[in-house]
N, C-alpha and C positions, 0 to 999 in steps of 0.2 A: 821140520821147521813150521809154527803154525803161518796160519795162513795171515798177509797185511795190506788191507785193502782203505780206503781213505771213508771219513765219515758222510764226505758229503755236505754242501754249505748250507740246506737245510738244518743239519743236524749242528753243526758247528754254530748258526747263527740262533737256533731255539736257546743254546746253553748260555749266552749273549745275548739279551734282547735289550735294544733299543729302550730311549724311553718312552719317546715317540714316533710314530711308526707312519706312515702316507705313504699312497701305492699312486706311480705316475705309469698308466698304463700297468702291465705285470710287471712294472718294475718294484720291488719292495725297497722305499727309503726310509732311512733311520734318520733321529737325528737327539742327542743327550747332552745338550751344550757343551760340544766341545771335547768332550771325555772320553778318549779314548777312540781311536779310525772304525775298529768293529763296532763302535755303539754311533757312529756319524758318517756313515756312507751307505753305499748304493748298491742293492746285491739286484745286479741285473739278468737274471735268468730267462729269459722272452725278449723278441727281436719283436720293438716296435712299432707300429705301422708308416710315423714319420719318425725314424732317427734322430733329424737336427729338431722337431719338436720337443720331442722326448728329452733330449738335455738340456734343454733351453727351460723347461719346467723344473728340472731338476736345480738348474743353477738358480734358477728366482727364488726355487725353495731355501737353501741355504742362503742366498744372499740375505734373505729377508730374514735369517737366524743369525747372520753376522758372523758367519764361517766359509769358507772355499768349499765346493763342489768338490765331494771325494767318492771317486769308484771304487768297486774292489773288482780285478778283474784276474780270472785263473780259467781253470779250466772249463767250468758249466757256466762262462758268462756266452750273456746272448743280447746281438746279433754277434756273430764270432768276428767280426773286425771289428770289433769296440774299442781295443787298446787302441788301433794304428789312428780311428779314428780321433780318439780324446786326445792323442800326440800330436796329430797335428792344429787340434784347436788348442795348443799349446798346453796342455796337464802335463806335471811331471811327473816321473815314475819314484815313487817313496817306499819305505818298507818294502820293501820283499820277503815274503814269509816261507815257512817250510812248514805243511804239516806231516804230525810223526804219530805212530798208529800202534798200537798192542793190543795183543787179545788178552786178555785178563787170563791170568792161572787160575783153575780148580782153586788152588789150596797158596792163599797169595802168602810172599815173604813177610812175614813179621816187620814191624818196626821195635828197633830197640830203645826209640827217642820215650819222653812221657809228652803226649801227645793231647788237647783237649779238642771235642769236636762238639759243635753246635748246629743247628738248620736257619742261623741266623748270624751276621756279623757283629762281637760287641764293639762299644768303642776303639779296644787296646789292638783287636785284629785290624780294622779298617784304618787306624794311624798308625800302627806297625806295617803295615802294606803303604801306605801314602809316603808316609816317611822316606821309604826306601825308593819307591819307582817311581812316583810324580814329580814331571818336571814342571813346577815352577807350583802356584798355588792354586789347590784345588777344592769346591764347595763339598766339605764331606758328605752332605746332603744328598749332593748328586749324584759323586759316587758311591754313595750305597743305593739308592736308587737302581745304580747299571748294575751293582753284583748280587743284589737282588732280585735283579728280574725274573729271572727263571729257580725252577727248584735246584736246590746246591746244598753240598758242606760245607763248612768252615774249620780247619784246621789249626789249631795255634799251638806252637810252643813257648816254653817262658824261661826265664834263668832267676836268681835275684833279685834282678835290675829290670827287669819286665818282658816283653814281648822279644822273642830273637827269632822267630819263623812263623808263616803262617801259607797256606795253600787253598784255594776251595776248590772241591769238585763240583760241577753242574754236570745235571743228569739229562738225558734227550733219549726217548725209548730203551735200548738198552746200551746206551752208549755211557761215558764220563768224559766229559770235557775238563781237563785239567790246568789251571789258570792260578794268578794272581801268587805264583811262588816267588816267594821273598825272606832272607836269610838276613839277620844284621850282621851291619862287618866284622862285629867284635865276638860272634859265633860262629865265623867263618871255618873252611878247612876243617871241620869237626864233624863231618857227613850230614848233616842236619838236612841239607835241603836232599841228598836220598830218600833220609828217612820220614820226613817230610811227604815227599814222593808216594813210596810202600805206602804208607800208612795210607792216603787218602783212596791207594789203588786197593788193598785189603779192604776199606770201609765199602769201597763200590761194586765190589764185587758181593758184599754182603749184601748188598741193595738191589741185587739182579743185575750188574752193570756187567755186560761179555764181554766189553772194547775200550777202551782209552785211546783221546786222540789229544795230543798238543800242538797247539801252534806257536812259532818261534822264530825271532828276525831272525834272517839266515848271519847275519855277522854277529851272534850270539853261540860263539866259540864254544866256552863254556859250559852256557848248559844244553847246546846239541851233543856236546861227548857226554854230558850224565845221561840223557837220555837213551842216548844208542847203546854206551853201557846198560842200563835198563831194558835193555832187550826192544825197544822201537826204534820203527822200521820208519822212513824218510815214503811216504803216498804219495804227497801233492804238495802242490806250491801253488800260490796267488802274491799279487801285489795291489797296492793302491796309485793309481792316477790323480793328480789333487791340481783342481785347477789354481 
């Protein structure tokens, strides 16, 4: 069985970058109006010298963005009482995520979809993906902004009617971050979002990529059993505290 080890929230947050970035102390803060918890939180990695300082800059900093203070805390957060801490200056615990890890095959599964790939998002990808997973209304501007940030694919597939899937991989040394899968309902149950899947893990492995990691709300039934069918393996888990 190969071997499955977790990316690392280094490696998970390069493939995801912020659009704006400020460091309070070691602590690395994002912040992309709004758009999405990994592009507007807090990856605390180093244990402060004052604690209640240190959040107390953090909350001004969002305050003054006009959004709640959000941590992300899991396993490499630091000081390691950080959650008990933000719990009792009343944050509540949101998202609980799972992340899920493969080592890329030598010689990946084919896709049998007709698949187009780009190193940029066009319009019909980025509202083929808004469409489907943003809730309520969101500045396309910006999010292309956040899935732009780092180097990536873009996957799309199409029917008649236009756009019915779309995936991007982002790259981080020899990693792939795999992200923004989204299937219309009206191409549902048709494998698409597998093949979807393969395809973008075959393109990343052409690109030198040895590991794929996804991250995924744990009550996301669904697509944790495609994945695990997919041969990934469950590493790590984090959540967000959100004042």
């Amino acid at each position: 069985m190969a071997e499955h080890f977790p990316p690392g929230v280094a490696v998970e947050v390069d493939t995801w970058r912020p659009v704006e970035v400020a460091d309070v102390g070691s602590w690395r803060v994002g912040f992309s109006g709004g758009f999405t918890s990994r592009a507007n939180s807090v990856v605390p990695l180093a244990e402060p010298p004052d604690l209640d300082a240190a959040i107390g800059r953090v909350e001004a900093f969002y305050s003054h963005r006009g959004i709640p203070a959000r941590f992300r805390v899991g396993r490499e957060v630091l000081p390691v009482g950080l959650d008990g801490v933000l719990a009792a200056r009343g944050y509540r615990l949101v998202a609980t995520t799972r992340v899920l890890a493969l080592a890329l095959p030598a010689q990946a599964e084919p896709s049998a979809a007709s698949i187009d790939v780009a190193d940029e998002p066009d319009d019909d990808w980025l509202s083929g993906w808004l469409d489907v997973k943003a809730s309520g209304t969101v500045d396309p501007g910006l999010a292309r902004a956040v899935v732009t940030g780092s180097a990536a694919d873009y996957l799309t597939t199409r029917d008649d009617d236009g756009v019915v899937g779309v995936i991007r991989a982002g790259y981080s040394g020899d990693w792939v971050g795999l992200s923004c899968l989204m299937v219309a309902e009206r191409a549902r149950r048709r494998g698409l979002a597998r093949a979807l899947t393969l395809a973008a893990m075959q393109i990343a492995a052409g690109r030198g990529a040895r590991r794929a990691f996804l991250q995924v709300e744990a009550d996301n039934h669904a697509a944790l059993a495609l994945y695990h069918r997919l041969g990934f393996a469950d590493v790590d888990t984090y959540h967000y505290r959100e004042r």
